[in-house]
C-alpha positions as CSV (number, residue, x, y, z in Angstrom):
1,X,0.0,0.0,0.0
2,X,1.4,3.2,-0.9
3,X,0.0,6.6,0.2
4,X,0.8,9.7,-1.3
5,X,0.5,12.9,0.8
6,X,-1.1,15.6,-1.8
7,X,-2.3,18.4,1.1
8,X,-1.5,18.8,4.6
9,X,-0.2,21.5,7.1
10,X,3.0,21.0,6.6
11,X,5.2,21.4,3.1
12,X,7.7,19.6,1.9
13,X,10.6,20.5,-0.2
14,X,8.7,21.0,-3.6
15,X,5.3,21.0,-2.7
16,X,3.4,23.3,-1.0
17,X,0.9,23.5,1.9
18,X,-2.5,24.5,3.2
19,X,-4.5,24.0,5.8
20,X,-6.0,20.4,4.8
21,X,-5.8,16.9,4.0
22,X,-5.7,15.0,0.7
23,X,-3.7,11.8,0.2
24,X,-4.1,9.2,-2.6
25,X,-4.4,5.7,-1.2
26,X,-3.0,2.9,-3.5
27,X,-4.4,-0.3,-2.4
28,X,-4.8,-3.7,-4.2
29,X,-4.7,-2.1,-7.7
30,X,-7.3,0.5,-6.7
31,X,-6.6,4.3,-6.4
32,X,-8.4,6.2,-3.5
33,X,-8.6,9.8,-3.8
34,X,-9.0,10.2,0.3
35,X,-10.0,14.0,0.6
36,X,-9.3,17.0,-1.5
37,X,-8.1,19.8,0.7
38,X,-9.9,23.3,0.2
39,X,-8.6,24.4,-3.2
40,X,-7.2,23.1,-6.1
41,X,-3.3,22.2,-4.2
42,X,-4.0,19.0,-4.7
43,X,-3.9,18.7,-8.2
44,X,-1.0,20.9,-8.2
45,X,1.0,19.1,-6.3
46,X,0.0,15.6,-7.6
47,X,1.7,17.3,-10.6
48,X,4.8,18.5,-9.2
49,X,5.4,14.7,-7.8
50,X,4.4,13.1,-11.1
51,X,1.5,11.2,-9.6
52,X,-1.7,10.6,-11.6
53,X,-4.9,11.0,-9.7
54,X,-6.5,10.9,-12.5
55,X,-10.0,8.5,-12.3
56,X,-9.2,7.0,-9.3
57,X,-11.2,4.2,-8.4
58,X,-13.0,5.8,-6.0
59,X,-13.5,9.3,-4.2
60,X,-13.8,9.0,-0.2
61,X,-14.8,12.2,1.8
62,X,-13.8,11.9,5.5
63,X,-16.4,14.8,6.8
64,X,-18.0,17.9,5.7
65,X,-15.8,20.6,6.5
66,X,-14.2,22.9,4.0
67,X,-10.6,22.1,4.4
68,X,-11.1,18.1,3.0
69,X,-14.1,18.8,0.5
70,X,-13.9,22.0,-1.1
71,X,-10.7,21.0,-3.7
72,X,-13.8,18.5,-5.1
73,X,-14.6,21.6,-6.8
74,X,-12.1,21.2,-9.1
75,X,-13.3,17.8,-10.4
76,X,-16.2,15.6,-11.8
77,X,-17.1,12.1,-12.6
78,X,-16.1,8.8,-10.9
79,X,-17.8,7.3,-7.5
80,X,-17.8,8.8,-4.4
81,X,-18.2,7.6,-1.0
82,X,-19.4,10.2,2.2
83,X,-21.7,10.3,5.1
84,X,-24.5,12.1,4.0
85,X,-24.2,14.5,7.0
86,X,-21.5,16.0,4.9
87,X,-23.6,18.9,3.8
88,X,-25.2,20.0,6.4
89,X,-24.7,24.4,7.0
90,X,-21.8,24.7,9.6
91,X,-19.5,27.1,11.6
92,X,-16.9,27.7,14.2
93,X,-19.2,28.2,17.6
94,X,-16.3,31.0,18.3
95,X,-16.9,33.5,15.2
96,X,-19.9,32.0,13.7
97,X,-17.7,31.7,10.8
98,X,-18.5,29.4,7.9
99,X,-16.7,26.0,7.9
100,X,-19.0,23.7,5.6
101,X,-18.3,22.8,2.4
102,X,-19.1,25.4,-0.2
103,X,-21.1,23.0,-2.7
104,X,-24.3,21.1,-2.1
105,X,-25.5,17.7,-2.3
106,X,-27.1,18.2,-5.0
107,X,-24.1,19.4,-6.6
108,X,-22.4,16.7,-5.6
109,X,-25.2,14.3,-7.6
110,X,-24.6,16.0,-10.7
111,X,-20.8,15.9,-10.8
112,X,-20.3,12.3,-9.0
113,X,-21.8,8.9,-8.8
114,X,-22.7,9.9,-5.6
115,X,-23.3,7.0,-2.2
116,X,-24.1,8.0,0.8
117,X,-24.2,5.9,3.7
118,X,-24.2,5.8,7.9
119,X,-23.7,1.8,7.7
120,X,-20.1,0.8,6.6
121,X,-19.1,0.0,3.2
122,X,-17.1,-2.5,2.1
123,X,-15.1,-1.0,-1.2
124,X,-13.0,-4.3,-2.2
125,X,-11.6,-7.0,-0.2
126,X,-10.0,-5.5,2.9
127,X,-11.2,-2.0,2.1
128,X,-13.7,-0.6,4.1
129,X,-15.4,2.7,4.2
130,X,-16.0,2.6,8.2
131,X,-19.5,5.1,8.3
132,X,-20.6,6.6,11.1
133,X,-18.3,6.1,14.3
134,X,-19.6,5.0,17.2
135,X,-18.7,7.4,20.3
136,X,-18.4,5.0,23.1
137,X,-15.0,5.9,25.5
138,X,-15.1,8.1,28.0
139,X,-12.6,10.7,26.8
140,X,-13.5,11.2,23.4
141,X,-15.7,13.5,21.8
142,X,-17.1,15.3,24.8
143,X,-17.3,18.6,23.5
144,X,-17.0,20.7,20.6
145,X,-16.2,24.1,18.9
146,X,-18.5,23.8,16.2
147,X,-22.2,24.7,15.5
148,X,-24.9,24.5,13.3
149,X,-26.5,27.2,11.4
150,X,-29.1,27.5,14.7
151,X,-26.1,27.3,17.4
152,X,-27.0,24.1,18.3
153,X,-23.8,21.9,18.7
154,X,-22.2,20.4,16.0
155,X,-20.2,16.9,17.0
156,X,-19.4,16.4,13.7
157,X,-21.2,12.6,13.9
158,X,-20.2,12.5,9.8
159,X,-16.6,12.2,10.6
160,X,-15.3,8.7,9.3
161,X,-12.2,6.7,7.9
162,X,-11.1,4.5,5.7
163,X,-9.7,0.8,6.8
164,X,-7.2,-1.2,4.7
165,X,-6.4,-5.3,5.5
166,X,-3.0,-5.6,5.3
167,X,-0.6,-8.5,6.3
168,X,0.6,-7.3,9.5
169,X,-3.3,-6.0,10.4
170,X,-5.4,-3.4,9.5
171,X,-3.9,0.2,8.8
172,X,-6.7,2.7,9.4
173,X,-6.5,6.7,7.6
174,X,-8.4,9.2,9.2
175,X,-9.2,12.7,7.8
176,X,-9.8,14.9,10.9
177,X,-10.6,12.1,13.5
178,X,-13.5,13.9,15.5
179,X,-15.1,11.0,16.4
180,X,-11.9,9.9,18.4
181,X,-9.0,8.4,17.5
182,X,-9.9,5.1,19.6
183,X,-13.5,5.3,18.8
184,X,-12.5,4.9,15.2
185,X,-9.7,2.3,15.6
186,X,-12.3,0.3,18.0
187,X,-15.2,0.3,15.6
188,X,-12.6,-0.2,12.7
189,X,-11.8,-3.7,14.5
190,X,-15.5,-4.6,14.8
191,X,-16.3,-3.7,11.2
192,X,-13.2,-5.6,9.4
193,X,-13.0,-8.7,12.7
194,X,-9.5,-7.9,12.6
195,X,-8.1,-6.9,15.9
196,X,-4.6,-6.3,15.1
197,X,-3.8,-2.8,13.7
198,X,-0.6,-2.0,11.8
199,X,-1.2,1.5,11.3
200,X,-2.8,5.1,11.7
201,X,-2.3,8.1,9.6
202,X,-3.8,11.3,9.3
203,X,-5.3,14.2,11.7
204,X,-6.6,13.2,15.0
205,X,-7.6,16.5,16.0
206,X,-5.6,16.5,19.4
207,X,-4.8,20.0,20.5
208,X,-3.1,19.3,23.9
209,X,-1.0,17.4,26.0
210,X,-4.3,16.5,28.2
211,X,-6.1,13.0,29.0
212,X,-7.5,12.6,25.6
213,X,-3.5,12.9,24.3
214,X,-2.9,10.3,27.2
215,X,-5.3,7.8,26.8
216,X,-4.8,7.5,22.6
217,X,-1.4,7.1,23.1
218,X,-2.0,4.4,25.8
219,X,-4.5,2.9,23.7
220,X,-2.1,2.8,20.7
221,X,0.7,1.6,22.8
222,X,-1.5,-1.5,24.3
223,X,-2.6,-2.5,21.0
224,X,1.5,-2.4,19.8
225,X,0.9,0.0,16.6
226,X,3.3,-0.2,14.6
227,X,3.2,2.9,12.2
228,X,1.1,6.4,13.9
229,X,1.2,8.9,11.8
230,X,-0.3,12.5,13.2
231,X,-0.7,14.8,10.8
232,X,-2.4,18.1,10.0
233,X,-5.3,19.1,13.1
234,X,-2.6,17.6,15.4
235,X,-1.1,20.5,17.2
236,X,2.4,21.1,18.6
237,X,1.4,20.4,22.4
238,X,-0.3,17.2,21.3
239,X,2.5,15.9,18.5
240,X,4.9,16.1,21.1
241,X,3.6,13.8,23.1
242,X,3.2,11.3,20.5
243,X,6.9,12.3,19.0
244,X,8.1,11.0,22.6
245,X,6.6,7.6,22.4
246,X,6.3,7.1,18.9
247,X,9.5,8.7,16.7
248,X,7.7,9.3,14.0
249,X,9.0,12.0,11.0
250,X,6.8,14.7,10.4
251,X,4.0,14.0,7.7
252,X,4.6,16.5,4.7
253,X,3.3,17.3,1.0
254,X,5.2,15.7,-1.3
255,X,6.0,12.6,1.2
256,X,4.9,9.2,-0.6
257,X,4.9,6.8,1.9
258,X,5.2,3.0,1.5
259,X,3.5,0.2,4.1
């Protein structure tokens, strides 16, 4: 499985960054277009590091926030795979500012063979679209900056992930990992009946070095993952802590990474 990192936070030498996620997920001769950051970097850099994300098999959208689904924008045709919470109206609770995706679903139906489902999905053997996430610990998910259009809260219950069987167990990708890191891993075991995970990449929207930091890292640590990979929500309080246990190198555009 090779994953190539089109968008995050951080850039890399000849690509350049924003404040996203888009990787394409090669898997068992299918091509996963996981996320498409909030403009049209992704294409861009694909370009710069000569990889074709052209027709991939199948478009995945982790959750409907701007910074993952707004580069879809830029394309049309193929299947794709969400939620379908995904385009429900949005904002920061803080500002009231405007964090949903900027086309609707019915946009989305003209440009895309378009499937939306809570339930999970299995794409091809071993690949799983995991659905809604179940929010079960203790220390996950227990509050939020987000609200809908009527200030109500907004827990971001579309958040999902993507599961891949490999040989050493399943590796699991996440786009922003609201639902909780554990949450998602957990409910990634009970959707594939694999128990051993190899691997998880992508944000986990940890922010501090508090007992949510703690307990994922614990979790992680119990279950003996081999590859954690935090990228882009992650902040520098938070990354430390993992750095520490973990050793990881920082996830950057441009990186193609091999498992």
């Amino acid at each position: 499985m090779n994953i190539s990192v089109l968008v995050d936070n951080t850039a890399g030498g000849k690509t350049e960054a924003e404040h996203g996620l888009s990787y394409l997920v090669e898997f068992q001769e299918k091509r996963i277009l996981f996320d498409s950051g909030q403009s049209n970097l992704f294409m861009r850099n694909a370009a710069k590091m000569e990889v074709d994300i052209s027709q991939p098999d199948v478009i995945v959208l982790s959750h409907g926030h701007f910074d993952h689904g707004d580069g879809l924008g830029y394309l049309s045709g193929g299947r794709m795979i969400c939620h379908p919470g995904c385009f429900v109206k949005r904002c920061r609770k803080a500002d009231h500012s405007y964090i949903g995706l900027k086309d609707t679903r019915e946009t989305f139906e003209a440009k895309f063979d378009l499937k939306t489902s809570k339930e999970p999905l299995k794409i091809s053997d071993g690949f799983y679209f995991l659905g809604e996430v179940p929010r079960v610990t203790d220390f996950e998910s227990k509050s939020t900056s987000f609200v809908f259009e009527d200030n109500s809260p907004d827990f971001v219950m579309d958040d999902s992930a993507i599961s891949m069987q490999l040989d050493n167990g399943i590796f699991v990708v996440t786009g922003c990992g609201h639902s909780g890191i554990v949450n998602t891993l957990e409910h990634a075991k009970r959707v594939t009946g694999e128990n051993r995970i190899y691997g998880i990449m992508g944000g986990f929207h940890l922010k501090r070095a508090d007992i949510q930091t703690a307990e994922t890292i614990k979790y992680l640590k119990e279950n003996n993952v081999k590859h954690v990979l935090p990228s882009h929500c992650t902040e520098l309080p938070a990354l430390s802590e993992f750095y520490r246990e973990f050793k990881f190198n920082t996830v950057k555009t441009g990186n193609i990474l091999n498992f």
